[in-house]
N, C-alpha and C positions, 0 to 999 in steps of 0.2 A: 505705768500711767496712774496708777492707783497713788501710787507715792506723792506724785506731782498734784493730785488732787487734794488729797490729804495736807501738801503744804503750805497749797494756796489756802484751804481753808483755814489754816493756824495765823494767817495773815490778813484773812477779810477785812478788817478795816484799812489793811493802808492800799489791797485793791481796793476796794467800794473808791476812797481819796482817790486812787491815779487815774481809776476809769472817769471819774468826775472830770479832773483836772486837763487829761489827756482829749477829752471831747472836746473841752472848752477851747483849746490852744487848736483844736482844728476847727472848729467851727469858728473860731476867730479869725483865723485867717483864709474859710472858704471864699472862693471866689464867686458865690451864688445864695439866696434867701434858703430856697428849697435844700439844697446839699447840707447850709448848715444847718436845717432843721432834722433833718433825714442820722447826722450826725450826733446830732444833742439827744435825739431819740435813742440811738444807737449806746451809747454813753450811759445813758441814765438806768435805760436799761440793766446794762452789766451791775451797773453799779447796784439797783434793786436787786437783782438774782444775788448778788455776791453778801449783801446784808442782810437778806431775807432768809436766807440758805445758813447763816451764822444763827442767827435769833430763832430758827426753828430749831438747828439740833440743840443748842445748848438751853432754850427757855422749854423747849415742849418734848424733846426725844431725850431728856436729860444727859449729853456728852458731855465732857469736861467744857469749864468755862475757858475763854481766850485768854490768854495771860499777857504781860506787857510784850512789845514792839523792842526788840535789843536795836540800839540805838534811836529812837526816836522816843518820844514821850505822850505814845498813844498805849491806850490799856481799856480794853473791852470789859466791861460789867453790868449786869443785867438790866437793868433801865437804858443805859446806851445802846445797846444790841436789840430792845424794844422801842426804843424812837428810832433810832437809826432804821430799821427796816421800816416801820411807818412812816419817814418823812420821803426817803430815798425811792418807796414805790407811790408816794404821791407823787415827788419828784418828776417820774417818769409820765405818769398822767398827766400831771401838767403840762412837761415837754410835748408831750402830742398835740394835747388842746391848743399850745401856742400855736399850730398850724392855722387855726383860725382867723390868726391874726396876723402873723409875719407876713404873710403876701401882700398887706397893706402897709408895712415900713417899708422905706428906702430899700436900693439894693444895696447899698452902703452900708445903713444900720443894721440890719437883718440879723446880717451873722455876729454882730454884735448883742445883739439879744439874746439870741440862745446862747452863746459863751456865758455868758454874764447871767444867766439863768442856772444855769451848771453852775456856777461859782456859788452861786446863793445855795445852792445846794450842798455843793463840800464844805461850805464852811460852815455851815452849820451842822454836818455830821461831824467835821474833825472838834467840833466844840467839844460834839457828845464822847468823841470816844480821848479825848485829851485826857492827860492823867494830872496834871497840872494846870493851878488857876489859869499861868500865863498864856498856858497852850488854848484854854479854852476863849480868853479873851482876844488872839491872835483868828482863833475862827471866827468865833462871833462877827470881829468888826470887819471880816474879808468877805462873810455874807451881808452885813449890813451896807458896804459902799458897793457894793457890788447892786445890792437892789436899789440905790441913792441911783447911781448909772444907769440903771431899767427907767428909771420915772424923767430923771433925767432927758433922757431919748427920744421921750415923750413927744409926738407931732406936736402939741397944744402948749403955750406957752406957759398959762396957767399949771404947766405941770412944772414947772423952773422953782414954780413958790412952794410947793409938797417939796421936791429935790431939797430948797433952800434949810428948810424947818427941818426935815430926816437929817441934815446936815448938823445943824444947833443939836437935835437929839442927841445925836450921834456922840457929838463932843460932849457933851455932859453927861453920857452914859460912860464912856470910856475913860473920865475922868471921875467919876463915882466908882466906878472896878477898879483901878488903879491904885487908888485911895486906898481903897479896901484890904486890895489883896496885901499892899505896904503894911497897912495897919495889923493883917493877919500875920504875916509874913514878923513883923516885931514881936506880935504875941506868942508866938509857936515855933519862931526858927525855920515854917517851909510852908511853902504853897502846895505842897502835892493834896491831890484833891481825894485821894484815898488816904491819908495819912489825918484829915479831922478827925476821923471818929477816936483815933485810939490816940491823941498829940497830948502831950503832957504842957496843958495850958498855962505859962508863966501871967499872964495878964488877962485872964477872963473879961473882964469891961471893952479890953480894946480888942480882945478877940470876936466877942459877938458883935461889936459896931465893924469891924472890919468884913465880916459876913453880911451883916446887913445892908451895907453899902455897896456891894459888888452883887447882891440879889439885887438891888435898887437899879442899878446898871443896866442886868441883865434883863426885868421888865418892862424897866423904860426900851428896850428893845422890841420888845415882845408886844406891846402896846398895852400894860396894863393900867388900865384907870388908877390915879387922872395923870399919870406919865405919857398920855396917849393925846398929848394936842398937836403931834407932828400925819395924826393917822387921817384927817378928814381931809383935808388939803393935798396929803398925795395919793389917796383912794381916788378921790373925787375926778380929776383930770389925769390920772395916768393911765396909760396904753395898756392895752387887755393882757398883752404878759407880766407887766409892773406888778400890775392886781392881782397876778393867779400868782408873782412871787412874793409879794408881801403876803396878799390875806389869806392865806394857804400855808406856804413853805416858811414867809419870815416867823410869823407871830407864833405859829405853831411851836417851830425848831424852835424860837424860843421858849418856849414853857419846858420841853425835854427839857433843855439844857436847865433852866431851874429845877427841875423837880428832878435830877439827876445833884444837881450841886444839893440841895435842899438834903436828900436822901444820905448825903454823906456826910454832911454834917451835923445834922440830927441828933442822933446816938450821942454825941460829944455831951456831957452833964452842963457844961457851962454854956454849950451854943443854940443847946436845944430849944431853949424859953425863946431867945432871941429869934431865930428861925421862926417860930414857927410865931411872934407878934408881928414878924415883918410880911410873913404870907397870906397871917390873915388880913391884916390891914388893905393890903393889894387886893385879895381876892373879895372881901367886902365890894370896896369901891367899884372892883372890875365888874360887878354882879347888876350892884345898884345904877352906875354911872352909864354901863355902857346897854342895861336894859332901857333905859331914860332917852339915851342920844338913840336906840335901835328905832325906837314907838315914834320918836319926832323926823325920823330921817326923811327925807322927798327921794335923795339920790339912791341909785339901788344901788351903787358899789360900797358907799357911805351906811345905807343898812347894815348889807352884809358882813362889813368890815365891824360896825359897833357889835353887832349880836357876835360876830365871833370874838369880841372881847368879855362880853357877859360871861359866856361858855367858858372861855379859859378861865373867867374868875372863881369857876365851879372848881376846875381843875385846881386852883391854887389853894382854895379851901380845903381841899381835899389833901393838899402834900401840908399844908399847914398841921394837921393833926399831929407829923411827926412819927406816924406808928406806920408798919409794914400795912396792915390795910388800907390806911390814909393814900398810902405813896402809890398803892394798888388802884384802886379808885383813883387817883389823879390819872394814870397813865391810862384807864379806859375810858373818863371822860377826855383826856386830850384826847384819845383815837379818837370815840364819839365826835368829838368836832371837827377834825380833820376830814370824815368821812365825810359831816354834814356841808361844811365848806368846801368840798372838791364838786361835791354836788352841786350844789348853790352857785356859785362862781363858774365852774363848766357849763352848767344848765344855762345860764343866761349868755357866756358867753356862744354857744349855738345858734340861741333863740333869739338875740337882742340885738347880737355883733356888738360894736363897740357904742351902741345907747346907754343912758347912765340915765335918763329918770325913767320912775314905777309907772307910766304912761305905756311904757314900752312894750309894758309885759301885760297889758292889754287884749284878753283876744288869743295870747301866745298858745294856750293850749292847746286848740285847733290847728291854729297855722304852722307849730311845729311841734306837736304830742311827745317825741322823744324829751326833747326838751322841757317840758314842761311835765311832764313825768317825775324827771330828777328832781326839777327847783319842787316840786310838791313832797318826793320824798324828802327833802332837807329840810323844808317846811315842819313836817311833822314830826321832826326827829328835834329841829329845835323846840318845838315845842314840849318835848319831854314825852310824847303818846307813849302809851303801852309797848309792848314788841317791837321798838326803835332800838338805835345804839345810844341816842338821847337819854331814853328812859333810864336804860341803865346805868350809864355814866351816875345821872344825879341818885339812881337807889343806891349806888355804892356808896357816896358820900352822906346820903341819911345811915343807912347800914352802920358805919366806919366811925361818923358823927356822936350815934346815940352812945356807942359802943365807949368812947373818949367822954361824952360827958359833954357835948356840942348841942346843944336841943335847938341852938338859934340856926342852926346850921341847914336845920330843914326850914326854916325860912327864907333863906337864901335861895335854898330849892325853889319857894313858891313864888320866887318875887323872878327869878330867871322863867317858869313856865309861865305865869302870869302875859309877861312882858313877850315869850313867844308865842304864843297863845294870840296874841295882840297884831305881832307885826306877820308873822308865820299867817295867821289867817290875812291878811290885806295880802299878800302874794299868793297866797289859792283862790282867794276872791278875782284877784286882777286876770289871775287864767283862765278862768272859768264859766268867768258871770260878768264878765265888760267884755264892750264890744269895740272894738280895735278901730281908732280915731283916725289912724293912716296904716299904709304898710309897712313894716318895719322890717328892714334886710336881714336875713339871717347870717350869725357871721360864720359858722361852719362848713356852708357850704365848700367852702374855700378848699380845704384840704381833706378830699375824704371819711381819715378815722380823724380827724381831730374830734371828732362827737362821739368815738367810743368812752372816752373815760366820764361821761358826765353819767352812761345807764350804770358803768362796773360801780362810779360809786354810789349812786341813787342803790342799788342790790344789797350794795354792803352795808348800807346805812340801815334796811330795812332788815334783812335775811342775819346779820349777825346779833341784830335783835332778839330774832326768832330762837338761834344757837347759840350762844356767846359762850359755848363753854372751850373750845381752844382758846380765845380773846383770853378770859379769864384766866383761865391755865396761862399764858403766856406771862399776863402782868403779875398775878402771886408767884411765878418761880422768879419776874424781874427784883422784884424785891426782897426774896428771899437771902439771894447771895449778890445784894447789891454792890459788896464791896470786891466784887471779882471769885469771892471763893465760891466753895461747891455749898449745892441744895441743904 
């Protein structure tokens, strides 16, 4: 038995992919809302233990790292096997929290949901563990249409115009990678994505515009400022799973997947400048642009979704640097966000059901405390407080910042806390100190534990705060031996 356990773990990622895949293809064709939710749960599940159980022994119990997939063109390395179990056990929180909602789609669409939830999921883990550019743009866009189809589904027709515009993104993301990887692909003779750092560059000029173009791709996915005009339109009017699979699992998996690609071609002499002008340019604007749309928003999905582009724009500054701490600091402020948006996004969907203006959340603290519990821990974590995982995401990138010779870099910091400070406080205000205009339906009620995962991530936001030192451990041994080898 021992043996067989031992071999599945040599193979985590392409279980984590089947358990994904395999959910999806039954809960697509369950004949029930509940069953395929019960399934997707089931699924996602496996799929977190199977990735979480990789990224613990090899980032924190130091085992040998995973090596390639004989026959397929998957290959684990330590940024991968660190987003990978971060996206894959949001993944599974989110699948729960969907129970909130699916009992209000059709019986028809239901189990179209959750499949299609699952998809967004594998594909943006197979990005992370793909060894090859093309492999990772095959995932990307299998999670990208895949959440196009969530919004899509959408009761509200006004969700057809978000679908339409993710659609336009889409194509001109996919056509910027394409481009790119060509372009790369002429300059070096290979796409493999472990193979930048040590490639005997014939054409440096068209090698780093080829990098740069296929990071442009992969952000305009990820919704970073100002590639992010496809993000208010389908936040705004899509169904509370659309929302928990974009502003969560899309935008998120995206950033891995950069700061994974980023991390490997860094080290290359000719690609590193490049890199690291196209990261900063993006994480600037994502800082500035999407603190701006956070502070003006009315819509609470539309907030939530800007400030969680502000956040990743921290993150991108932070893999910008190019150095192993840089990339280190990205991957704890991407967790930091992820935590904060499971929360934020869970928390309201409990407390608000499917309401989209700040009216709603009126009063909520009282009327459903769990819930507003959470949305205040996310509160405070976006705002950067002390003993947050907020905080330290951005102490890392001052840290990482000074260290590189970055001094604007703590402004950046001040202009993301600033800006949450701002809108973070109007959502502790709205729970706490208004008094609630109407009754507003709770949408959790629905299913039980769908309102577990909004307290586990409200804890982790605040309590790994408190401890961050496995976090930490986890992200210095990812970059350590990013390119697959040992510590």
């Amino acid at each position: 038995m021992s043996g067989y356990l031992e071999l599945a773990r040599l193979h985590a990622p392409v279980l984590t992919l089947l358990a994904l895949l395999a959910g999806a293809a039954l809960a697509f064709v369950s004949p029930s809302r509940r069953l395929a939710w019960v399934l997707g749960i089931a699924a996602s599940i496996a799929a977190a233990v199977f990735s979480v159980d990789a990224a613990l022994r090899v980032l924190v119990w130091g085992d040998a790292p995973i090596g390639a997939v004989e026959g397929l063109a998957l290959r684990a390395d330590g940024v991968s096997l660190f987003g990978a179990a971060a996206l894959n056990t949001a993944g599974a929180l989110v699948a729960i929290t969907a129970g909130a909602f699916i009992a209000e789609a059709s019986s028809r669409t239901g189990p179209y949901v959750m499949a299609l939830l699952l998809c967004v999921v594998a594909g943006w883990s197979g990005a992370l563990f793909a060894s090859d550019a093309l492999g990772v743009f095959a995932g990307a866009e299998i999670a990208w249409l895949a959440s196009v189809a969530m919004v899509a589904l959408s009761a509200e027709r006004g969700a057809l115009n978000g679908a339409l515009r993710m659609l336009i993104a889409g194509g001109v993301g996919a056509a910027l990678f394409l481009l790119g990887a060509a372009l790369l692909w002429r300059a070096i003779g290979s796409t493999d994505v472990f193979y930048l750092s040590a490639a005997l560059i014939r054409a440096p000029g068209l090698a780093a515009s080829g990098v740069g173009l296929m990071l442009a791709g992969l952000a305009l996915k990820a919704g970073a400022a100002p590639l992010n005009f496809w993000l208010g339109a389908a936040m705004g009017r899509a169904s509370g799973p659309a929302v928990l699979a974009l502003g969560v699992l899309g935008m998120l998996g995206g950033v891995f997947v950069i700061v994974r690609f980023a991390a490997h071609a860094a080290p290359a002499p000719a690609l590193g400048a490049g890199v690291s002008a196209v990261l900063a340019a993006l994480g600037a604007a994502s800082v500035v642009i999407g603190s701006v749309q956070a502070v003006g928003a009315r819509n609470l999905r539309r907030l939530a979704a800007y400030a969680c582009v502000a956040q990743c724009g921290v993150a991108l500054l932070c893999a910008a640097l190019g150095s192993p701490a840089g990339f280190a600091a990205a991957l704890v402020q991407a967790f930091a966000t992820l935590a904060a948006m499971l929360a934020l996004f869970t928390g309201a969907a409990i407390g608000v059901g499917g309401a989209r203006s700040l009216d709603a959340l009126d009063g909520m603290g009282r009327r459903a405390p769990l819930a507003g519990v959470a949305i205040t821990a996310s509160a405070i974590s976006l705002m950067g407080a002390p003993l947050t995982l907020g905080f330290l995401g951005r102490w890392r990138l001052v840290e990482a910042g000074v260290g590189a010779g970055w001094w604007w870099a703590a402004g950046a910091v001040i202009v993301t806390s600033l800006a949450g400070v701002f809108f973070g406080g109007r959502l502790i205000e709205r729970l706490y100190f208004r008094r609630a205009v109407a009754t507003q339906e709770a949408g959790a009620g629905a299913w039980g534990i769908a309102g577990a995962p909004a307290m586990i991530s409200a804890i982790a936001a605040i309590c790994l705060g408190f401890a961050p030192t496995l976090l930490l451990r986890a992200a210095d041994a990812a970059t350590a031996f990013v390119a697959g080898g040992g510590p």
